[in-house]
N, C-alpha and C positions, 0 to 999 in steps of 0.2 A: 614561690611554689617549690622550687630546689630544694629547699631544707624542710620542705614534710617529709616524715616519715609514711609508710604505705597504712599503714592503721590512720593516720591522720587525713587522711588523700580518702579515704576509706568514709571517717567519719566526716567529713567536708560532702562529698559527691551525696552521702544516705541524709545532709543536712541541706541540701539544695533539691534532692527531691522530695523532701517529706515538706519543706515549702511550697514546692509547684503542687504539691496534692492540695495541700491543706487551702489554698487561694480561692481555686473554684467552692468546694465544700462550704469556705465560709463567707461567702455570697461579696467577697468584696470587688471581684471582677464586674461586676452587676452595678457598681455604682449608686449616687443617691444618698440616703437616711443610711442604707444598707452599711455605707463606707466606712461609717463612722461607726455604729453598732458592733459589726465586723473585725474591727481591730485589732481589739485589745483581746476577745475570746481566740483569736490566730496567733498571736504573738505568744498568748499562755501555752496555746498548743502547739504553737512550733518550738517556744526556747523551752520549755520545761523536759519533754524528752532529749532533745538533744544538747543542754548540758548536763543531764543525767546519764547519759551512754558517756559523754565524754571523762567526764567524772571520773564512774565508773571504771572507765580505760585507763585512766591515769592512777586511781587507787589499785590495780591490777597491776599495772606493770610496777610500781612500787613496791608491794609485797613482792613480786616475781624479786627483782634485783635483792631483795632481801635475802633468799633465800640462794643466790648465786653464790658461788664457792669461787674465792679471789684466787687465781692463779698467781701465785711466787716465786 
């Protein structure tokens, strides 16, 4: 955890709560048939935004560093 940076700390904490939302919504706390049903439409809706923000963050600071003028 030492070597995140505060964006990464950032998008870790908004990926740990957007699981705890997403759990109850998708009835798998409920147990049963539900569990198994449940799964795989949670796992789409968890991982697909958030490696899409992270992505995102990493194609942004890329172009950023691009555009940093090297001190000589």
């Amino acid at each position: 955890m030492a070597t995140l940076n505060g964006w990464q700390r950032l998008w870790l904490l908004a990926s740990i709560l957007w699981a705890v939302m997403l759990l109850p919504l998708s009835g798998i706390l409920q147990g049963g048939d539900q569990l198994v049903q449940g799964v795989l439409p949670a796992v789409r809706l968890w991982i697909l935004p958030v490696t899409g923000v992270y992505g995102l963050g990493l194609g942004l600071a890329w172009v950023r560093r691009g555009f940093q003028v090297e001190a000589k």
